[in-house]
N, C-alpha and C positions, 0 to 999 in steps of 0.2 A: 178452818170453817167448821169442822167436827167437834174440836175441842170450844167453840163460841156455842154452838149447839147444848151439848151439855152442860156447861156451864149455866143457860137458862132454863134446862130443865130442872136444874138442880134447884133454880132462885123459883123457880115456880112451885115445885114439891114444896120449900122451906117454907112460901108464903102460904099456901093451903094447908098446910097441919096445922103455921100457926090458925089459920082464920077459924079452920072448917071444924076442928076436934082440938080440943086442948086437953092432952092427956097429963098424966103426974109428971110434975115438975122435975124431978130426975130422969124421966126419960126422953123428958124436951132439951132438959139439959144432954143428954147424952149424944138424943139424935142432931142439936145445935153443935154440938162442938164436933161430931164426926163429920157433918153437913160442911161446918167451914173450914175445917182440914182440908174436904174434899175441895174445896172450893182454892184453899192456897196450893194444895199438891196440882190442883190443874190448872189454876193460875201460873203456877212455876213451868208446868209443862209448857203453859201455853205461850211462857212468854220464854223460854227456851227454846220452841218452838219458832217461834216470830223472832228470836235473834239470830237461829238457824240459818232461817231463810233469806232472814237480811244481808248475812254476812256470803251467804249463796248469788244472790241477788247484786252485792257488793262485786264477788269477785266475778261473775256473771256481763258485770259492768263493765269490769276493768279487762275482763280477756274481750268484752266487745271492742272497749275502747282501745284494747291492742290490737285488734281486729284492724279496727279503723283506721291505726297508725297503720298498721300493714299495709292497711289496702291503698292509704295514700300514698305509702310509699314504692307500692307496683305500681300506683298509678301513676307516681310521677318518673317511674323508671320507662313505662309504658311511654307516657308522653316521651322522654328522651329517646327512647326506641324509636319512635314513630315521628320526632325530630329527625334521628340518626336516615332513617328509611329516606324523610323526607327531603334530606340533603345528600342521599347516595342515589337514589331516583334525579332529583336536578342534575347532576352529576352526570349519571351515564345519560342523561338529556343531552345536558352539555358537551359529553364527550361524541353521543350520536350526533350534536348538531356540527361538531368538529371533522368526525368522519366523512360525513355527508358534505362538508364544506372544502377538507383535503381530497373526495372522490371529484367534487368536480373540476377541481384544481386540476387532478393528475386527467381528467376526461378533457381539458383546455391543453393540457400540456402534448398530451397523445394526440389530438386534435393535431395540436401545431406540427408535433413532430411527425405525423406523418405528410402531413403536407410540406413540413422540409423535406421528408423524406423523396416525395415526390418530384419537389423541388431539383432536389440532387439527384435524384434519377433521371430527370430531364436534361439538366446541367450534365449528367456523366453521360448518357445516350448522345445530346449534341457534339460535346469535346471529344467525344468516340471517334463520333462523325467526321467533326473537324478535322481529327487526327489522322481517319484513312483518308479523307480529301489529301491532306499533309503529305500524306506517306505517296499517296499515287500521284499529286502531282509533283513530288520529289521523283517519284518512279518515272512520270513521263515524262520530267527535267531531264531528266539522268539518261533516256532509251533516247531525247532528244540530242543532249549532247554526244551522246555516243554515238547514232546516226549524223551529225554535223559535224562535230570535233572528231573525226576520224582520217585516216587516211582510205584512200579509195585510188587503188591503181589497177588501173587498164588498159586497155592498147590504145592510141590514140589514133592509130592509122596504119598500113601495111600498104604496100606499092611494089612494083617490079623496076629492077633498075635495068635499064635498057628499053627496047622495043619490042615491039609486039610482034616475032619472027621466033622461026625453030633456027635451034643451036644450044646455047649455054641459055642454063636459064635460073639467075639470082630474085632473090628479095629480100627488102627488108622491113621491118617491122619497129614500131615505138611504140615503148612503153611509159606510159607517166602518170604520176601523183597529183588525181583529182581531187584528192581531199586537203583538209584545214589543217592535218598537224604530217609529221614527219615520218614517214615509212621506213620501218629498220629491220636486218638484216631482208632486204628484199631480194629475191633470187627469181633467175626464168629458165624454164626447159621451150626451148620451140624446134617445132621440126616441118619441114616443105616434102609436102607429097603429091603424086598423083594418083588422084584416082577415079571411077566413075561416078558421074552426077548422084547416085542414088546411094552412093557409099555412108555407113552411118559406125563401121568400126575402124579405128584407126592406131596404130600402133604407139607403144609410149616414148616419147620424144627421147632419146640417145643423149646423153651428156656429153657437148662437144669438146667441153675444155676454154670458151669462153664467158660461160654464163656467168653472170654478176651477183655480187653480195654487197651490196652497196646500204646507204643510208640515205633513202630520195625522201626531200623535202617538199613543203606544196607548192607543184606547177612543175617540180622537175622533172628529168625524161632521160631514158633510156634509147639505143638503138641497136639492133639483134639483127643479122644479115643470116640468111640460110639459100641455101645449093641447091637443085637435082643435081644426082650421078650424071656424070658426064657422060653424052650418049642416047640418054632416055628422055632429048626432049627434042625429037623431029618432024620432019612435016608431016607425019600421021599423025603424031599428036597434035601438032599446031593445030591441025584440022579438026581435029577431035575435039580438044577446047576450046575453039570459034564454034564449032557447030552445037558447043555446050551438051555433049554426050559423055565427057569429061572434065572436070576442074584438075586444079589445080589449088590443093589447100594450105594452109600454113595454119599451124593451131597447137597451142600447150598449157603451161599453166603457170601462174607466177604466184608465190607464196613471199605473206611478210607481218611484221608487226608492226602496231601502232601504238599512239601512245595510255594506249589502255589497256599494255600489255595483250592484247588479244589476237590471238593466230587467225590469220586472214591470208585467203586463196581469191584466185582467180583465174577459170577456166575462160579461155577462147579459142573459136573456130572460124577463120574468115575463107573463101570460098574467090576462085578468080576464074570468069570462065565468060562466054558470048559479049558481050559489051564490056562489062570490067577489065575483061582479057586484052581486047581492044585499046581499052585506056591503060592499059597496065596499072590496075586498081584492083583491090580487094573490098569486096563487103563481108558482111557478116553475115554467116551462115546459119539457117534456121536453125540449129542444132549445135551442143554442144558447148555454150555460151553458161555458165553460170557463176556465178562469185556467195562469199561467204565469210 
């Protein structure tokens, strides 16, 4: 713009000297041909100048236009980026919709299982139950048959052989097997005493040398015969044991097994005195009586 400037001030000077003053011929000539000197030296500037700028202008262009490739091509890395984003977002969409899809699976499956669980808690609580039901009415099977399938021996009865008179005075006694199975090694101690109605110690029966070791079966029977000393049974006693201020006892113990291996006793004490005496009978005495 500077150098177009000057340039018409130059064409303006050259047209006003010619018009306005026309001086000597050689020094119109001089100032003519310095005038268009000036005019080509600033013509060349100016159009060195203006090819300057063009060739500025030019590459001005061309860093734009690399510019531009650039920028399309961050922009198409961008879009791929922001593809890339847009399919790793779907993604963990999809994989959240995944998780969320296996949480409720595993909250169905928990679900179930603990209602198996409860299930089988129920189920193992019953068949528990069942089980001790099982076991206790096995238990009361078993306390059953061993109360029934047992042997049970005891005296079946005691009497005086003779009559009811002072003198000699015998008894005898039977023993037998009330129960269902077979009584083995069964043995008796028994002994005949007298003593007063109120008496409740009694001495232990003496081994006579007959007592029995036998193998009694169910319903079978024993019989045991025992003495007073000869002597110690006259008419004051007679009197004594009518007037029932004395008995006459008979009482011991008979020990045996059955078939449940199990050791088994049996204490008795029978009692002969005022009416029983009479009948030559024994009963059984409140005392003394016990099995096991």
């Amino acid at each position: 713009m500077t150098h177009f400037c000057i340039l018409t001030l130059l064409l303006f000077l050259q047209t006003h000297v010619a018009v306005d003053s026309m001086p000597h011929r050689d020094v119109w000539d001089f100032v003519s041909t310095v005038l268009t000197l000036a005019l080509v030296v600033l013509g060349g500037i100016t159009f060195w100048e203006v090819r300057r700028q063009a060739i500025e202008t030019a590459k001005a262009a061309e860093a734009a236009a690399e510019s531009v490739k650039e920028m399309q091509k961050q922009a198409v890395l961008l879009e791929r980026q922001a593809e890339a984003t847009e399919k790793s977002v779907k993604a963990a969409a999809d994989s959240v919709h995944e998780m969320q899809r296996q949480a409720a699976i595993l909250e169905r499956q928990t679900s179930a299982t603990e209602t198996a669980a409860r299930a089988a808690m129920t189920n193992a609580t019953a068949a528990q139950a069942s089980a001790e039901a099982a076991v206790a009415t096995v238990r009361q099977m078993r306390g059953s048959a061993r109360r029934e399938l047992r042997a049970r021996v005891a005296v079946a009865g005691a009497r005086r052989i003779g009559e009811a008179r002072a003198g000699s005075y015998q008894a005898e006694i039977t023993i037998r097997n009330f129960g269902k199975v077979t009584a083995y090694r069964c043995q008796c101690k028994v002994a005949l005493v007298l003593r007063t109605e109120d008496c409740v110690e009694f001495p232990e029966p003496r081994v006579e040398g007959d007592e029995p070791s036998v193998a009694l079966p169910p319903g079978g029977e024993f019989t045991m015969v025992r003495s007073l000393p000869a002597g110690t049974f006259e008419s004051l006693q007679h009197g004594q044991v009518l007037a029932r201020s004395h008995g006459i006892y008979i009482y011991g113990k008979v020990t045996y097994r059955d078939g449940f291996q199990s050791g088994r006793y049996t204490e008795f004490r029978l009692k002969s005195s005022g009416t029983d005496y009479s009948l030559s009978r024994f009963s059984f005495n409140k005392s003394g009586n016990s099995a096991g």
